[in-house]
C-alpha positions as CSV (number, residue, x, y, z in Angstrom):
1,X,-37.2,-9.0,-18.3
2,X,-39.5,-11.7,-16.4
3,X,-39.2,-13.0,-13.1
4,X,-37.5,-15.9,-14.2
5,X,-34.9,-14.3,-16.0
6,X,-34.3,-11.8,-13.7
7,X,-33.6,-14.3,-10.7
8,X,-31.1,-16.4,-13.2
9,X,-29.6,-12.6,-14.2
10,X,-29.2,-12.3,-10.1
11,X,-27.8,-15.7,-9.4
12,X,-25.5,-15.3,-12.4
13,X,-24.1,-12.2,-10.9
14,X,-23.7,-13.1,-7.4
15,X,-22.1,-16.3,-8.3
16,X,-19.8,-14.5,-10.4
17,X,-18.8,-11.7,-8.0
18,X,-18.2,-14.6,-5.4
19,X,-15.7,-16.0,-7.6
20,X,-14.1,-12.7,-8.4
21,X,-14.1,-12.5,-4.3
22,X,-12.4,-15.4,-3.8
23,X,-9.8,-14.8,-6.5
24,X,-8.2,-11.8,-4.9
25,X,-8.8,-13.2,-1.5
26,X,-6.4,-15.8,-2.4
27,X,-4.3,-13.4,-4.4
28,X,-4.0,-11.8,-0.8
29,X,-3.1,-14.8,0.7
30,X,-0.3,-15.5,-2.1
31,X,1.2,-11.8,-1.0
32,X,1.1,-13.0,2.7
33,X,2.9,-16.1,1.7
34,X,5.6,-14.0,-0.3
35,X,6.2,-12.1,2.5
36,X,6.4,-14.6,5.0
37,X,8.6,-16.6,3.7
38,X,10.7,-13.6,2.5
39,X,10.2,-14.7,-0.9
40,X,10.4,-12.2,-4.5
41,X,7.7,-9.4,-3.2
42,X,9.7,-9.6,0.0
43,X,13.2,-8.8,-2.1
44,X,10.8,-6.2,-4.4
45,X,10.0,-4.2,-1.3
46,X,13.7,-3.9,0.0
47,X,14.8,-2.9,-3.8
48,X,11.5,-0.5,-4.0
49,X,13.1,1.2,-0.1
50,X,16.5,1.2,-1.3
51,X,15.8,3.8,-4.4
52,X,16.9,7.4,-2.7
53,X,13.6,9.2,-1.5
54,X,12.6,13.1,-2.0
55,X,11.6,14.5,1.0
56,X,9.0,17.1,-0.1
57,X,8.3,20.4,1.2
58,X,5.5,23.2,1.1
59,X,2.9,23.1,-0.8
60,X,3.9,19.8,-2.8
61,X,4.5,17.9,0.8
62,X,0.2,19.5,1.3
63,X,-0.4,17.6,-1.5
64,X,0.7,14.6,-1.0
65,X,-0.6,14.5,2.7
66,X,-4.1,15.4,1.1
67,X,-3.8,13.1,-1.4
68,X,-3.1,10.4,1.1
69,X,-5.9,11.7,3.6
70,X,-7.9,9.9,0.6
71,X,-7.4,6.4,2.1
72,X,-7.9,8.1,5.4
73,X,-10.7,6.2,7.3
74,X,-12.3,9.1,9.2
75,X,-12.4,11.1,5.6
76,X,-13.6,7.9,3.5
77,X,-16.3,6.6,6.4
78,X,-17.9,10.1,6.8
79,X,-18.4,10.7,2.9
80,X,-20.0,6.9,2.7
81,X,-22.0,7.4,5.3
82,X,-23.3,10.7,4.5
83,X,-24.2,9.2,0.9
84,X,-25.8,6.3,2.0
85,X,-27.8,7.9,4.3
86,X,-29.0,10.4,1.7
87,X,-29.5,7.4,-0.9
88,X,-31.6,5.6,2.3
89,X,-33.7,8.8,2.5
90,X,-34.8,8.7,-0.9
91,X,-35.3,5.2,-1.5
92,X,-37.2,5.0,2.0
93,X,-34.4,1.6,2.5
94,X,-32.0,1.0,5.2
95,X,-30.3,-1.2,2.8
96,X,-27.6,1.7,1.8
97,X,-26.8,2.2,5.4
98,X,-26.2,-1.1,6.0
99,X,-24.1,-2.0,3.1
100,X,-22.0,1.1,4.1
101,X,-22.0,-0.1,8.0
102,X,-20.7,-3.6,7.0
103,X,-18.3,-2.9,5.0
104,X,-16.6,-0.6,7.1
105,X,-17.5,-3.4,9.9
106,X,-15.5,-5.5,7.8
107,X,-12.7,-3.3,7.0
108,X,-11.9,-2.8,10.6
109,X,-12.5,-6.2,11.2
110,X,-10.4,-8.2,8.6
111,X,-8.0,-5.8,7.9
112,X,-7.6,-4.6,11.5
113,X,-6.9,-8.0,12.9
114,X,-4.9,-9.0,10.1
115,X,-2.6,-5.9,11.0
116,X,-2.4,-7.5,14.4
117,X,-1.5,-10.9,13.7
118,X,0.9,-10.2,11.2
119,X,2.7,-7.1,13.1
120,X,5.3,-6.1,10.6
121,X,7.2,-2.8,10.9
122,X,7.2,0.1,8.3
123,X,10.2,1.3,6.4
124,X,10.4,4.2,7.8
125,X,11.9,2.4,11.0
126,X,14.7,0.8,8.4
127,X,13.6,-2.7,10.0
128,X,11.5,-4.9,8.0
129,X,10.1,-7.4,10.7
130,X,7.5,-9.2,11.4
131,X,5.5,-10.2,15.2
132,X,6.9,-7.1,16.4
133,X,4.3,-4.9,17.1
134,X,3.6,-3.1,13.7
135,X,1.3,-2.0,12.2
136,X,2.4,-2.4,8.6
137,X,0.4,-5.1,6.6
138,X,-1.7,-4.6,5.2
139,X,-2.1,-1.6,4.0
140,X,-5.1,-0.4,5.7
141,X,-4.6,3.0,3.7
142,X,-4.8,0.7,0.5
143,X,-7.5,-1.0,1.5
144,X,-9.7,1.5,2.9
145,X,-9.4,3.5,-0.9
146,X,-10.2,0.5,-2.6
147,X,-13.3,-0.7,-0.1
148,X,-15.0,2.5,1.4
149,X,-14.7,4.2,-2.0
150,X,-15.5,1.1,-3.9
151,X,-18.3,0.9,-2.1
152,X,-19.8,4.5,-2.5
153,X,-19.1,4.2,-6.4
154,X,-21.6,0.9,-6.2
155,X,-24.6,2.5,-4.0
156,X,-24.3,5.4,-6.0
157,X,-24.4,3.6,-9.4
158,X,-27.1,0.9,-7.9
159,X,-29.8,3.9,-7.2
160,X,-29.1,6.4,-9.4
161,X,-32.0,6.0,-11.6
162,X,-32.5,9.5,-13.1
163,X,-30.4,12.0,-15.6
164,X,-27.6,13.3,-15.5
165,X,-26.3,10.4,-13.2
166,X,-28.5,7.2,-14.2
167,X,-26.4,4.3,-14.1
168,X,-23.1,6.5,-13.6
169,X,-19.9,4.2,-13.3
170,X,-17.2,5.5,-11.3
171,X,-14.9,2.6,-11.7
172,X,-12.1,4.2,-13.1
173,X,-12.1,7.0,-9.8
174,X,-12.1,4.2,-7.6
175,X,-9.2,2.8,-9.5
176,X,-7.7,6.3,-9.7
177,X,-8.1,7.3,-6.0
178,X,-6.5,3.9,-5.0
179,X,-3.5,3.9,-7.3
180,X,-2.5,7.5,-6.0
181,X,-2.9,6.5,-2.4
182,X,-0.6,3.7,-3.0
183,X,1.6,5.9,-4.9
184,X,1.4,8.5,-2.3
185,X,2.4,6.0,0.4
186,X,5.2,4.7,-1.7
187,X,6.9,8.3,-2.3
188,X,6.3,9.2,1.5
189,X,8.3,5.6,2.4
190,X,4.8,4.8,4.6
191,X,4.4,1.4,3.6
192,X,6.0,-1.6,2.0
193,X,5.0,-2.3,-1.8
194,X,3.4,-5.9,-1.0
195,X,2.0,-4.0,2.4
196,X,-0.4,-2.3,-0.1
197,X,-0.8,-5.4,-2.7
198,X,-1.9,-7.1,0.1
199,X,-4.5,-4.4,0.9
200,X,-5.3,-3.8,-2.2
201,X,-6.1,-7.7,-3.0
202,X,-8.4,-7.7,0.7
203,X,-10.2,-4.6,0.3
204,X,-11.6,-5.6,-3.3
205,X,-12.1,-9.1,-2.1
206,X,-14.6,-7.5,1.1
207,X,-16.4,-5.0,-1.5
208,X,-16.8,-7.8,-4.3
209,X,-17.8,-10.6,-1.4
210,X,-20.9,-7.4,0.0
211,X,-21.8,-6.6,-3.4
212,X,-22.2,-10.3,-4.3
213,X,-24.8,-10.3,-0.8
214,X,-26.5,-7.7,-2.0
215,X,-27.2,-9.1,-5.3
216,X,-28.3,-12.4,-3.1
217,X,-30.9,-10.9,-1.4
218,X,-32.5,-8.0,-3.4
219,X,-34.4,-5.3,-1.4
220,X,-38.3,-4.6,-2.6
221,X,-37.2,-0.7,-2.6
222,X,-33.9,-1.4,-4.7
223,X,-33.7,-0.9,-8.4
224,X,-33.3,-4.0,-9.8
């Protein structure tokens, strides 16, 4: 592939993944609006809390807490960062590192304000309300999967150049991991189903948004 192609191939992605971006950046913005005005993934999330809930024991209650430690930040941030770093090394580029840094900038950032603004109270309380201190949407659980792992899956796919992991695509894990921290959080009545819709929607709209930035402004030491 020539220059020429290969910068149309680049702006053809970017421009795509910006799209994609905005698309579930405004999916999240149709949950917020749902749940605002109290409107059908509001009444979903009060008919998803009134089914009867197992409390689990032993070794079954162990899994499910490890299964939800996988939208854990301090568990998801560590492994990122430990990856990127070793990808950096190799490649001799910072760029790894500071794809990692950012998105985990803007997961704090975005997700942690919206948190903030929004306040709403977990089930668990049996109050569904909003401005009142909570801590409930998003889902930063939901969004964290989605993001940090997201976001290993594409540095790791992005540099690996050489057998047996050459192009390897971990899509489907990343959709794996995410779906069983939702479920996880659902079962152990931790969040409200449109809490982690909403997360879900704003922690692939971050990872889509860096990795359309990266494809923006190519590194010399990156693979193209």
């Amino acid at each position: 592939m020539n220059w020429g192609s290969l910068e149309v191939h680049r702006r053809q992605e970017r421009n795509r993944a910006l799209r994609i971006s905005l698309a579930l950046f405004a999916g999240f913005l149709i949950v917020t609006e749902q749940v605002l005005t109290k409107s059908y993934l509001y009444r979903l999330d009060h008919k998803i809390k009134a089914i009867k809930h197992h409390t689990f024991k032993g070794l079954p209650s162990h899994i499910l807490l490890a299964l939800d430690d996988l939208g854990l930040r301090s568990v998801t941030a560590t492994c990122l960062l430990v990856t990127a770093v070793i990808i950096g090394y190799r490649f001799k580029s910072w760029r790894p590192i500071n794809l990692s840094i950012a998105a985990l900038l803007l997961l704090n950032g975005v997700v942690g304000v919206s948190k903030l603004i929004f306040g709403r109270t977990k089930p668990r309380l049996q109050l569904d309300l909003l401005h009142d201190g909570g801590l409930s949407y998003p889902s930063g659980h939901a969004a964290n999967a989605l993001l940090t792992w997201g976001m290993l899956a594409y540095l790791i796919y992005r540099y690996s150049q050489k057998a047996p992991f050459k192009g390897l695509r971990l899509d489907w894990l990343v959709g794996l991991i995410t779906t069983l921290v939702c479920i996880v959080s659902l079962i152990r009545n931790t969040h409200w189903f449109s809490d982690l819709l909403g997360g879900v929607l704003l922690g692939g709209s971050i990872l889509v948004f860096l990795i359309a930035a990266d494809r923006a402004w190519p590194s010399d030491r990156q693979p193209t």
